[in-house]
mmCIF file of the C-alpha atoms, coordinates in Angstrom:
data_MODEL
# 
_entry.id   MODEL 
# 
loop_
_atom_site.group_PDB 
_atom_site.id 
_atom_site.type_symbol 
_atom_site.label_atom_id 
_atom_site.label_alt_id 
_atom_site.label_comp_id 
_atom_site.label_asym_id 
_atom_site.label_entity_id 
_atom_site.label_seq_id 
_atom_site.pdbx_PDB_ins_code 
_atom_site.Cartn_x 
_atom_site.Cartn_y 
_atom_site.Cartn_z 
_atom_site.occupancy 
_atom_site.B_iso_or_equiv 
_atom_site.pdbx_formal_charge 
_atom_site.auth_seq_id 
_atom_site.auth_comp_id 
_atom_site.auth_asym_id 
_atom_site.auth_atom_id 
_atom_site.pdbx_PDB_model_num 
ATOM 1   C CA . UNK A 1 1   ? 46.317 8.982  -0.089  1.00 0.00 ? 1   UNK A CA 1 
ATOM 2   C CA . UNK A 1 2   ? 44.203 12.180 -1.012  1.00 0.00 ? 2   UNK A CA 1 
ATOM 3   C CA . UNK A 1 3   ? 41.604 12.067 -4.111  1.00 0.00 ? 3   UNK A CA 1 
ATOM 4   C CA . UNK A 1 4   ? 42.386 14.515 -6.796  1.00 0.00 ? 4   UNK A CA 1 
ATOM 5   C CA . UNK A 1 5   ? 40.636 15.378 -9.788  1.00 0.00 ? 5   UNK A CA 1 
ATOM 6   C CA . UNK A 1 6   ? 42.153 16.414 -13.152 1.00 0.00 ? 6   UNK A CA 1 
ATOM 7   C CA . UNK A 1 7   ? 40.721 17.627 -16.453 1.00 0.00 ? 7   UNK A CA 1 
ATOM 8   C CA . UNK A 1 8   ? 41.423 16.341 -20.161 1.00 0.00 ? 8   UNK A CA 1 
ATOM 9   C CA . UNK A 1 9   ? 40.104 18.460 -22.960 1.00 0.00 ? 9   UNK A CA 1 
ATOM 10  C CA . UNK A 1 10  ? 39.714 17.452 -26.216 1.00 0.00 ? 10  UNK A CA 1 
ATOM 11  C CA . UNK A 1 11  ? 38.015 17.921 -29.880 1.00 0.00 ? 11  UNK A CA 1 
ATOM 12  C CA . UNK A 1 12  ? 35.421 15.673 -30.839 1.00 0.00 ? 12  UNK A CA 1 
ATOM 13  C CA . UNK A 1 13  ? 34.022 15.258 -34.466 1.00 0.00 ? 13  UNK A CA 1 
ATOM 14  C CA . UNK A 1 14  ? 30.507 14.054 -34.349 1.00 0.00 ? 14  UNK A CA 1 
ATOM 15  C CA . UNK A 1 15  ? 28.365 12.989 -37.193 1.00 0.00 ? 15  UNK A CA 1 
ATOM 16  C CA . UNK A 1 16  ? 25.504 15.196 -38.684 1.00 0.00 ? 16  UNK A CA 1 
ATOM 17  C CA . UNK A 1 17  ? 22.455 13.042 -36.556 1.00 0.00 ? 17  UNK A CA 1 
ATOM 18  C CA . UNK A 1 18  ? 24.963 13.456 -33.148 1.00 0.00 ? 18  UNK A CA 1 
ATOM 19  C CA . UNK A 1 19  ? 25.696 16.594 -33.731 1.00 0.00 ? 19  UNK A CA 1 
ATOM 20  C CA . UNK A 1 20  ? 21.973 17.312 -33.882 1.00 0.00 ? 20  UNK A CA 1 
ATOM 21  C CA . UNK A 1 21  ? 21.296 15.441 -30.847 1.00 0.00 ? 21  UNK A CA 1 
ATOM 22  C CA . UNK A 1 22  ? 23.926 17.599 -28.646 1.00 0.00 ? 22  UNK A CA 1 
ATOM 23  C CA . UNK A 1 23  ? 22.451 20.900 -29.987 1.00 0.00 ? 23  UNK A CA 1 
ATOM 24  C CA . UNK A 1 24  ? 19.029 19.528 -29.451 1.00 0.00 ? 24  UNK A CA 1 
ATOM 25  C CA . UNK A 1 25  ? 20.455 18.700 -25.518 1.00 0.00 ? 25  UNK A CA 1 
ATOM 26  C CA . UNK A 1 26  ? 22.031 22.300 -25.375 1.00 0.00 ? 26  UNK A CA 1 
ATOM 27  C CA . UNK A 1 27  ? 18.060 23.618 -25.319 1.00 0.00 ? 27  UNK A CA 1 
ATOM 28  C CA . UNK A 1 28  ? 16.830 21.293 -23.627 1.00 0.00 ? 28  UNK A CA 1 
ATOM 29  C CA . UNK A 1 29  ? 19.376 21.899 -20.513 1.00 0.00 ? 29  UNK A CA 1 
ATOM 30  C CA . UNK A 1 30  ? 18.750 25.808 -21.112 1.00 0.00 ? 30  UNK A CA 1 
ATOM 31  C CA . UNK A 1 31  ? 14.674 24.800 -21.531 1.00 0.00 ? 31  UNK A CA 1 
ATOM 32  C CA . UNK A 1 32  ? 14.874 23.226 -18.006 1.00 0.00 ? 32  UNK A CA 1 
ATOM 33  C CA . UNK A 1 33  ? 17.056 25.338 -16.382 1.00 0.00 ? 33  UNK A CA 1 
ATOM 34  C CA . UNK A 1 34  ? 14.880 28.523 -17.143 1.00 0.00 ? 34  UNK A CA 1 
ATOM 35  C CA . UNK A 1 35  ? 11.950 26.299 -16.180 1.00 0.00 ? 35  UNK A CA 1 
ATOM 36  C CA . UNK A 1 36  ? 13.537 26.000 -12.619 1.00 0.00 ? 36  UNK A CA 1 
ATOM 37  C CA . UNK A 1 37  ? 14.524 29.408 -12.418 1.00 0.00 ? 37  UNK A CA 1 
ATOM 38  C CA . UNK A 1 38  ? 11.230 30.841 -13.166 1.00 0.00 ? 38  UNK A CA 1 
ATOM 39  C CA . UNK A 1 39  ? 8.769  28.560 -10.846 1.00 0.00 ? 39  UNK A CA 1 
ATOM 40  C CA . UNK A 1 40  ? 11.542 29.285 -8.267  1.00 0.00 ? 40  UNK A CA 1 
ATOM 41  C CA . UNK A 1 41  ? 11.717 33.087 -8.666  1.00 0.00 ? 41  UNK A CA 1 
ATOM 42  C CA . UNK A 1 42  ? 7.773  33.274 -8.423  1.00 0.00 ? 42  UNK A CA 1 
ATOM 43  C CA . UNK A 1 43  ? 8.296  31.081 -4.601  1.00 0.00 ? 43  UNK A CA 1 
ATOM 44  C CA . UNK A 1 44  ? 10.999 33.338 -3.638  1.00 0.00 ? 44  UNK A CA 1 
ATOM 45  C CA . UNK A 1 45  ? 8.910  36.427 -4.360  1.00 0.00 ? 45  UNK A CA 1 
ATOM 46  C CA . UNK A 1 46  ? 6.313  35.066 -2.199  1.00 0.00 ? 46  UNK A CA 1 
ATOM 47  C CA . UNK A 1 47  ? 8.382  33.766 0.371   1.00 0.00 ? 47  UNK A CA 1 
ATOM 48  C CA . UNK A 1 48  ? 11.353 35.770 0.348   1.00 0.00 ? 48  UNK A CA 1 
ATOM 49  C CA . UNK A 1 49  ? 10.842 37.159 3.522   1.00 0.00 ? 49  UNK A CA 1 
ATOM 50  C CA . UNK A 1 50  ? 11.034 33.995 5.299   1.00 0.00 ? 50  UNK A CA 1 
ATOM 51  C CA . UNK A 1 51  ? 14.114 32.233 4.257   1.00 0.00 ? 51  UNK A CA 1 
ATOM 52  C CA . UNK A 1 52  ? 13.353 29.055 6.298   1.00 0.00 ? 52  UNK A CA 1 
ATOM 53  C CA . UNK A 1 53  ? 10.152 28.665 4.391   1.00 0.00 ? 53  UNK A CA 1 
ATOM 54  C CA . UNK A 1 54  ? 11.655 28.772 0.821   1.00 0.00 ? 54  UNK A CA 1 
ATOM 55  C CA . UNK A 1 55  ? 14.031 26.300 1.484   1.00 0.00 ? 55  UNK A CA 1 
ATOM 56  C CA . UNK A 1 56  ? 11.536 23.812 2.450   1.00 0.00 ? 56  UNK A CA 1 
ATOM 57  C CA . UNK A 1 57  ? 9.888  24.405 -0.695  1.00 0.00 ? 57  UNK A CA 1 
ATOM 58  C CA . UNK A 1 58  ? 9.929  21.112 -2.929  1.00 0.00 ? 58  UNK A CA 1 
ATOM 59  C CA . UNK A 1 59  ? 10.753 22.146 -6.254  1.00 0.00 ? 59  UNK A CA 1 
ATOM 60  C CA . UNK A 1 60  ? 9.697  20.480 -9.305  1.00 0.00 ? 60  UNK A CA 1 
ATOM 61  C CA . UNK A 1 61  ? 12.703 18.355 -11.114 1.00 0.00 ? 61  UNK A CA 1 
ATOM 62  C CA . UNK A 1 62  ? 13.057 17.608 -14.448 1.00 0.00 ? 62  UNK A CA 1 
ATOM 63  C CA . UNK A 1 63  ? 11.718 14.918 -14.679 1.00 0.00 ? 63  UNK A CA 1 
ATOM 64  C CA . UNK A 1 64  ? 8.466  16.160 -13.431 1.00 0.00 ? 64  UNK A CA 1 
ATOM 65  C CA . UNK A 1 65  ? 8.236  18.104 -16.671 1.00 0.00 ? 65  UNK A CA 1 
ATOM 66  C CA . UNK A 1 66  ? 8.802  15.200 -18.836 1.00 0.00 ? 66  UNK A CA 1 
ATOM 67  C CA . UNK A 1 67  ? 4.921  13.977 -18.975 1.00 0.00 ? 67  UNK A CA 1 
ATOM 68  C CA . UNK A 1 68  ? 4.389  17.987 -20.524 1.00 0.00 ? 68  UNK A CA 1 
ATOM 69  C CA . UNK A 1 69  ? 7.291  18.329 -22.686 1.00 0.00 ? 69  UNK A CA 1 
ATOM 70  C CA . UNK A 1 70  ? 7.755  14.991 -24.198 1.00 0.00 ? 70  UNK A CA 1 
ATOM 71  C CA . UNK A 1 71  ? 10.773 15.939 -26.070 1.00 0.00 ? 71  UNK A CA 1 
ATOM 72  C CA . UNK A 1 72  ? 12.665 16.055 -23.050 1.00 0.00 ? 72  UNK A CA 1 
ATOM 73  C CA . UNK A 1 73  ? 12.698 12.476 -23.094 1.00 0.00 ? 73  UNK A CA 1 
ATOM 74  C CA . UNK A 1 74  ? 15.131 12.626 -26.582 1.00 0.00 ? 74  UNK A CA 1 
ATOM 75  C CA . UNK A 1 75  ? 18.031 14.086 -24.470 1.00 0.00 ? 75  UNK A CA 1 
ATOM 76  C CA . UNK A 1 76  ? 20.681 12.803 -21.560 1.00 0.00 ? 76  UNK A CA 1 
ATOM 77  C CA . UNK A 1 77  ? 18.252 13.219 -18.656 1.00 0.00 ? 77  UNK A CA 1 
ATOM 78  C CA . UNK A 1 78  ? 21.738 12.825 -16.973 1.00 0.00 ? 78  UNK A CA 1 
ATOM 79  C CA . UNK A 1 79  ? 22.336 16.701 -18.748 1.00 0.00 ? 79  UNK A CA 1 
ATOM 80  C CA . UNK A 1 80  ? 19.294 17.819 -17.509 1.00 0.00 ? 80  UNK A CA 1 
ATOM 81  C CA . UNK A 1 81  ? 19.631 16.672 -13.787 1.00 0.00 ? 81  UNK A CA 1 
ATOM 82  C CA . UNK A 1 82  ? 22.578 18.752 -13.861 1.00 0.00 ? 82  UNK A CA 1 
ATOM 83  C CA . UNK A 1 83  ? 20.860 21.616 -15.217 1.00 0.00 ? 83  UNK A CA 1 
ATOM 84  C CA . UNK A 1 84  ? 18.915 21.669 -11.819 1.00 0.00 ? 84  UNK A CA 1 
ATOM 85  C CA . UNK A 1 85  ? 22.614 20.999 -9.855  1.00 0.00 ? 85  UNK A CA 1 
ATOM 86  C CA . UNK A 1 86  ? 23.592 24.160 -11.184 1.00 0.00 ? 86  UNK A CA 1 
ATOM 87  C CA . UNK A 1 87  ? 20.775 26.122 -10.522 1.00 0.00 ? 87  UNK A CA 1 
ATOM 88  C CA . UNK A 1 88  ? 20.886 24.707 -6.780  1.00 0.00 ? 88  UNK A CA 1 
ATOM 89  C CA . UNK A 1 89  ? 24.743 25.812 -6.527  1.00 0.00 ? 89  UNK A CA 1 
ATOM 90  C CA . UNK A 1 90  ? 23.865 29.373 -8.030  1.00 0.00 ? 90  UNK A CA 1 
ATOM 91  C CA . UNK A 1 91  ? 21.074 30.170 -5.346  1.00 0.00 ? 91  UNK A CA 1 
ATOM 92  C CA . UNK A 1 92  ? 22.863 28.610 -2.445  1.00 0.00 ? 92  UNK A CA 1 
ATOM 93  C CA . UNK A 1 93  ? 25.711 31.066 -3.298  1.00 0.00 ? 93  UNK A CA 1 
ATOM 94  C CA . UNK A 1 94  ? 22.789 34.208 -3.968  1.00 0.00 ? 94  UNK A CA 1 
ATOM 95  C CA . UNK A 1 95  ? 21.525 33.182 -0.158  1.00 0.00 ? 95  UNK A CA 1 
ATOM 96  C CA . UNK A 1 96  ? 25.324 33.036 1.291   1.00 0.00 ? 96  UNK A CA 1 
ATOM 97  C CA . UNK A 1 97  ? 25.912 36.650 -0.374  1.00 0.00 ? 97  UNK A CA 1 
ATOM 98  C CA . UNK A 1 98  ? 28.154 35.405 -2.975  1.00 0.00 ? 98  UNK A CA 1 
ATOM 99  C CA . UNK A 1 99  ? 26.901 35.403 -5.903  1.00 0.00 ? 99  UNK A CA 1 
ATOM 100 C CA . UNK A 1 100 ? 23.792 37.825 -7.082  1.00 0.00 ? 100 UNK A CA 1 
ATOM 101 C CA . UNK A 1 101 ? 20.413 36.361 -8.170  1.00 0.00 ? 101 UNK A CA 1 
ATOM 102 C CA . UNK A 1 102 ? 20.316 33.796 -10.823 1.00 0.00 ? 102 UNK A CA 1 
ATOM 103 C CA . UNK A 1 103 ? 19.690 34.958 -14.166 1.00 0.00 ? 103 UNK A CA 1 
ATOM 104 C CA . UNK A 1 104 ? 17.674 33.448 -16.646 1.00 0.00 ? 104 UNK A CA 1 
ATOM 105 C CA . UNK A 1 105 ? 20.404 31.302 -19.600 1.00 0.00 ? 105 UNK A CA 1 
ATOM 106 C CA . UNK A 1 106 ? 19.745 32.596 -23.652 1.00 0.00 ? 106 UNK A CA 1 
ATOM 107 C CA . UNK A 1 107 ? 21.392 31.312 -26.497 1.00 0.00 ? 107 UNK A CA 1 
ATOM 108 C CA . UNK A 1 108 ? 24.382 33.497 -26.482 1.00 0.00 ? 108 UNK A CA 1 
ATOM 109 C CA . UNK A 1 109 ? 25.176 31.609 -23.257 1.00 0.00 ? 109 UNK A CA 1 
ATOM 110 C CA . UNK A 1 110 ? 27.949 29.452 -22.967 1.00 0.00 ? 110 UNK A CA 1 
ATOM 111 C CA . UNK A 1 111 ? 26.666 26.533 -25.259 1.00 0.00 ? 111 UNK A CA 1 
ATOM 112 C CA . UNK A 1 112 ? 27.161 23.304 -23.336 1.00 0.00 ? 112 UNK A CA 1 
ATOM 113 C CA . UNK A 1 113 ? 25.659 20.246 -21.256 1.00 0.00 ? 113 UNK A CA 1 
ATOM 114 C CA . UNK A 1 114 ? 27.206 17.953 -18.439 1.00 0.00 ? 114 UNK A CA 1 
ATOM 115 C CA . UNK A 1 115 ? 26.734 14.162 -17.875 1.00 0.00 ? 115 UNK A CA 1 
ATOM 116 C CA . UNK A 1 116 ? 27.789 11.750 -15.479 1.00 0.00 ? 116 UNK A CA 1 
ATOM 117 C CA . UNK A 1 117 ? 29.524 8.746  -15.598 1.00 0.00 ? 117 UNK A CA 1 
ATOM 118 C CA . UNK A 1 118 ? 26.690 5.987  -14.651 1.00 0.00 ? 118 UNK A CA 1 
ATOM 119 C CA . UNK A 1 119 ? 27.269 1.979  -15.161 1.00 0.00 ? 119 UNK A CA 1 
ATOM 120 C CA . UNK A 1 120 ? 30.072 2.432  -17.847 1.00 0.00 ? 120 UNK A CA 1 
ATOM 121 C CA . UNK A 1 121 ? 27.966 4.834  -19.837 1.00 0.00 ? 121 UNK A CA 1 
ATOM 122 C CA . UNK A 1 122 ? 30.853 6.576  -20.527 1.00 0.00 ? 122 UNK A CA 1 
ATOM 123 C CA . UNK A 1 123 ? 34.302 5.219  -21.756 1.00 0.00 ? 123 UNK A CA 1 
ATOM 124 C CA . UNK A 1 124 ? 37.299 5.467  -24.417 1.00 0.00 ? 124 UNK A CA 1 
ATOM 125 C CA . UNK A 1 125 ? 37.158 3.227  -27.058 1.00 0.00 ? 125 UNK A CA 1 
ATOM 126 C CA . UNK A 1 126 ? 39.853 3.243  -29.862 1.00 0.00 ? 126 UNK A CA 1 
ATOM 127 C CA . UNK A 1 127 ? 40.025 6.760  -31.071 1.00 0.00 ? 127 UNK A CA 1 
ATOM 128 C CA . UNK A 1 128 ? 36.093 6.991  -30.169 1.00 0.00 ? 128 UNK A CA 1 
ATOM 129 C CA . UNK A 1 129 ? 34.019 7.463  -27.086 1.00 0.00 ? 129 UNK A CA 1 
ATOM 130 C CA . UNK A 1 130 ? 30.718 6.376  -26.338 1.00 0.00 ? 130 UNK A CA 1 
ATOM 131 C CA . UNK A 1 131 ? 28.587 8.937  -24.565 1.00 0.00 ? 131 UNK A CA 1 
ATOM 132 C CA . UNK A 1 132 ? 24.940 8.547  -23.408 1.00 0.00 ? 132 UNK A CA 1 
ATOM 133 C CA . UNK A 1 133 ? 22.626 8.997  -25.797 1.00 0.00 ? 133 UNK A CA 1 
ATOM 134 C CA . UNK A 1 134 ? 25.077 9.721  -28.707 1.00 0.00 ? 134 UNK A CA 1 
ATOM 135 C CA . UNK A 1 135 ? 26.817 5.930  -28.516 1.00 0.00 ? 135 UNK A CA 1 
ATOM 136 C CA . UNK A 1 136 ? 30.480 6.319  -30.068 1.00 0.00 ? 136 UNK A CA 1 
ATOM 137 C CA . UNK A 1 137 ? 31.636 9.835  -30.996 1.00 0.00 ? 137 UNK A CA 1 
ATOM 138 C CA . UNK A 1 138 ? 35.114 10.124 -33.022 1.00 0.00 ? 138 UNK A CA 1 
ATOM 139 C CA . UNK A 1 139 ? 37.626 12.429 -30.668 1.00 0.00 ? 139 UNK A CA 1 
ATOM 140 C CA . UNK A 1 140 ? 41.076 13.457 -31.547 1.00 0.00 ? 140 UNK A CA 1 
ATOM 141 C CA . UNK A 1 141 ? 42.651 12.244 -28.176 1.00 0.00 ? 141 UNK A CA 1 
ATOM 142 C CA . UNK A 1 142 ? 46.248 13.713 -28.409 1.00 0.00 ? 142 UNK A CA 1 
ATOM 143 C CA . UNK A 1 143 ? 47.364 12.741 -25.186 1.00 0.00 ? 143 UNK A CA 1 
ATOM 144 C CA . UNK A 1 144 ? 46.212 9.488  -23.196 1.00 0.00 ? 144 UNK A CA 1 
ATOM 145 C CA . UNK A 1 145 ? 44.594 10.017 -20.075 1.00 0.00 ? 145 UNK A CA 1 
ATOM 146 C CA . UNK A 1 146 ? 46.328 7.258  -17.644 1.00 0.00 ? 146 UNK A CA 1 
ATOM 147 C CA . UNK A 1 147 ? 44.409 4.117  -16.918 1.00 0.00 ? 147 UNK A CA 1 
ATOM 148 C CA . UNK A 1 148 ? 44.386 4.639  -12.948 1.00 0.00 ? 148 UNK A CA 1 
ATOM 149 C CA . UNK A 1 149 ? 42.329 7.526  -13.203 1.00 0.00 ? 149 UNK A CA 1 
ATOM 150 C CA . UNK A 1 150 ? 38.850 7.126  -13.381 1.00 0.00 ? 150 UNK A CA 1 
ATOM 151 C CA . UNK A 1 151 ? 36.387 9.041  -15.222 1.00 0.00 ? 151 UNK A CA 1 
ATOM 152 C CA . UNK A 1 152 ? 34.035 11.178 -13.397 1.00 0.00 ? 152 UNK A CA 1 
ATOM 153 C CA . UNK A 1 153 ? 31.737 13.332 -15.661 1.00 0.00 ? 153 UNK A CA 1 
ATOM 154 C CA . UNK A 1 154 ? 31.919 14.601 -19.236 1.00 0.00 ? 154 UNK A CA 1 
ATOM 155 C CA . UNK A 1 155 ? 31.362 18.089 -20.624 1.00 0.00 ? 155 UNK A CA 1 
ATOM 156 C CA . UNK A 1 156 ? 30.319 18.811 -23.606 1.00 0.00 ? 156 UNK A CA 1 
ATOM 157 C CA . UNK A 1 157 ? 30.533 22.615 -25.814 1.00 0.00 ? 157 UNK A CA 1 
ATOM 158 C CA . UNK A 1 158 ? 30.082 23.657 -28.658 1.00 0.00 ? 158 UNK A CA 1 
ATOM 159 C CA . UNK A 1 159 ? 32.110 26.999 -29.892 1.00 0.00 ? 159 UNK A CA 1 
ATOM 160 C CA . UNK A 1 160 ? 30.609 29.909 -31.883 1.00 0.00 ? 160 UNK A CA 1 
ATOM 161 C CA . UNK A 1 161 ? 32.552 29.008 -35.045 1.00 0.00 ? 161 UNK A CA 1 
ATOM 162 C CA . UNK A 1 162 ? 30.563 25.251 -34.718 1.00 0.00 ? 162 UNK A CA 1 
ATOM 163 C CA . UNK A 1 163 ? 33.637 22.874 -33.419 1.00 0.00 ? 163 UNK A CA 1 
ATOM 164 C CA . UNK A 1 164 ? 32.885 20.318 -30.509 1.00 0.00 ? 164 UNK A CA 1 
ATOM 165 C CA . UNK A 1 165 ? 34.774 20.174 -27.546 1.00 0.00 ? 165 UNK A CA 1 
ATOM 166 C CA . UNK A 1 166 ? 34.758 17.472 -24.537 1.00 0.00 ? 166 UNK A CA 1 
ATOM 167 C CA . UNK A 1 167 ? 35.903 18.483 -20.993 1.00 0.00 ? 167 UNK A CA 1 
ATOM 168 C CA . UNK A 1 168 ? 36.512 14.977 -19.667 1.00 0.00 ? 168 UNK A CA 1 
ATOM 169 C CA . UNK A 1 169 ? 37.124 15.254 -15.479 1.00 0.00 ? 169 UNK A CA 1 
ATOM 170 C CA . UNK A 1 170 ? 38.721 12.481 -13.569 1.00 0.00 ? 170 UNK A CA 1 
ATOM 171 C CA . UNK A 1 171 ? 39.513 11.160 -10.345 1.00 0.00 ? 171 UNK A CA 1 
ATOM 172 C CA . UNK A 1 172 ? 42.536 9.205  -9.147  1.00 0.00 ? 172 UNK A CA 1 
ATOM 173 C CA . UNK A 1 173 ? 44.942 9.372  -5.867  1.00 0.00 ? 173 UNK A CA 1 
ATOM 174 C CA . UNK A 1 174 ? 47.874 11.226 -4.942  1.00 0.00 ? 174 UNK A CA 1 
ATOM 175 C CA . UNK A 1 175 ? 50.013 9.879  -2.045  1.00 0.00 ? 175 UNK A CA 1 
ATOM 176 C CA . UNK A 1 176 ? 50.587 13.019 -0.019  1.00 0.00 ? 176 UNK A CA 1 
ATOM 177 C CA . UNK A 1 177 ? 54.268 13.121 1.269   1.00 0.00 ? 177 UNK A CA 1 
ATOM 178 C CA . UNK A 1 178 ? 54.855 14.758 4.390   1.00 0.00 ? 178 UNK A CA 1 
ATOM 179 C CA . UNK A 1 179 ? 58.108 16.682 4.456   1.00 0.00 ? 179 UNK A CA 1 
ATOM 180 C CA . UNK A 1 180 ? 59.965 16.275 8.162   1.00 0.00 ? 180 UNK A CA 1 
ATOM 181 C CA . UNK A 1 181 ? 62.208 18.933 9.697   1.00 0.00 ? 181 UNK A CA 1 
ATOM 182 C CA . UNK A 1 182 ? 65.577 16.929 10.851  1.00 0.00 ? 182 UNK A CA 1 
ATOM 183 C CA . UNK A 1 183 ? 66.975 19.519 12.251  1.00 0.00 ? 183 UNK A CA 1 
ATOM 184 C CA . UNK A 1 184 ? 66.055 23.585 13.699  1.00 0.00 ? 184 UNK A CA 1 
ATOM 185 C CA . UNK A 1 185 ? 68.979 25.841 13.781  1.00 0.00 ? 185 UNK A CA 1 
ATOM 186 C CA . UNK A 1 186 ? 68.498 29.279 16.187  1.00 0.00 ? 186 UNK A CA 1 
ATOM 187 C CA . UNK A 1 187 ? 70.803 31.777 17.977  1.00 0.00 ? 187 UNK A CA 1 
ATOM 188 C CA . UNK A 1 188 ? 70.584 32.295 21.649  1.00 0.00 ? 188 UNK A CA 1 
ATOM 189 C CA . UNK A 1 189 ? 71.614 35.936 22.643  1.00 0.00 ? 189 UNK A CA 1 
ATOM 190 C CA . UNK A 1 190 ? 72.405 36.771 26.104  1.00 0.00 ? 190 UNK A CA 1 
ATOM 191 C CA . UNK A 1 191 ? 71.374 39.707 27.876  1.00 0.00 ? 191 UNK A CA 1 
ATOM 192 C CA . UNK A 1 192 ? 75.684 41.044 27.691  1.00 0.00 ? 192 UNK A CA 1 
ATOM 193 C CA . UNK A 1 193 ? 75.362 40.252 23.697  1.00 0.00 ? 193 UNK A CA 1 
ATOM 194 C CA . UNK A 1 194 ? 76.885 36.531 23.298  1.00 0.00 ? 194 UNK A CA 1 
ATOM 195 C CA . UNK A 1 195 ? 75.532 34.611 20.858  1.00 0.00 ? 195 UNK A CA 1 
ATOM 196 C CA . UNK A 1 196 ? 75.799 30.666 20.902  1.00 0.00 ? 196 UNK A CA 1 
ATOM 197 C CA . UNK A 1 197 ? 74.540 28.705 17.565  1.00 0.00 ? 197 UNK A CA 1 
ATOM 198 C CA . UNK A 1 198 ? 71.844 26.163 18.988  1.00 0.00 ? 198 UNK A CA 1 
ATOM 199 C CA . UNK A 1 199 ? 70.417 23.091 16.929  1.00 0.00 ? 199 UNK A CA 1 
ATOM 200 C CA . UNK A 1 200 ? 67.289 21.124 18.212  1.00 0.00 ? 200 UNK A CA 1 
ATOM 201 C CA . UNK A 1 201 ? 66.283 17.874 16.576  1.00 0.00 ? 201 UNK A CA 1 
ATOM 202 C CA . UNK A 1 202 ? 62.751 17.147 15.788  1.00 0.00 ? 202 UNK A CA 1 
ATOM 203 C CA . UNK A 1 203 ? 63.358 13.255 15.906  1.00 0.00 ? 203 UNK A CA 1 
# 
């Protein structure tokens, strides 16, 4: 058996006060992640010359900045921990030469936040699902996700013409068949140009 992971996508039609709450989490995940990236960037530019150094560094995490910015506490801080996830992935792959320096998020970005799946904080209720934060958000599920796949994490966008969108990932396992080779069927030439028909079996 072999984990596998699978993403539903689906609209979601949230009321006036959740809808303000998600756009309010949008900035606050962009607030945090800029945050990051600029204490960071002023470390690296002192330190970039010894790599081994910066990545000792302990780097502030969000919640760190909640005691300053109180209104961080109004959001998913599961959305914001990921804010700092991401930001870890994109200078990993800037210090492996994959990817170039991280760039600072604006609101012409991708609008969008990510949360986790924590104590049944997330689930599928009846045409509804209840999200942190938001409680039960209407969503026009047109296809069922099936119930041995379990849900991982929970994504969140909003497009430029103002419609909601949920990326829902899951989990669930996939027996892996292995395919066996009965039989292996050659020619055998001789050096005076005969050729017999050979079969091996792999049994």
């Amino acid at each position: 058996m072999a984990k596998q992971n699978k993403a539903y996508k689906f609209r979601v039609y949230p009321t006036d006060e959740q809808a303000l709450v998600i756009r309010k989490t949008f900035g606050c995940v962009r607030f945090v992640y800029n945050k990051m990236l600029a204490e960071r960037k002023e470390t690296y530019e002192s330190l970039k010359t010894d790599k081994e150094a910066w990545k000792k560094v302990k780097h502030p995490t969000p919640a760190n900045y909640k005691k300053e910015y109180q209104w961080l506490k109004e959001v998913d801080s599961l959305a914001l921990a990921n804010a700092q996830l991401n930001l870890d992935k994109a200078y990993k792959a800037f210090f492996k030469g994959n990817a170039k320096f991280p760039k600072f998020k604006s609101k012409r970005h991708k609008q969008s936040y990510t949360t986790n799946v924590v104590n049944r904080n997330i689930q599928l209720l009846d045409g509804h699902i209840k999200l942190p934060k938001l409680k039960m958000v209407k969503i026009k599920q047109h296809r069922a996700i099936p119930s041995e796949y379990n849900i991982k994490s929970c994504t969140l966008s909003m497009t430029s013409s103002g419609k909601y969108y949920i990326s829902i990932l899951t989990e669930y396992e996939k027996e892996i068949k292995r395919k066996e080779i009965e039989k292996v069927v050659g020619l055998d030439f001789s050096m005076d140009g005969e050729c017999s028909l050979l079969s091996y079996s792999t049994n």
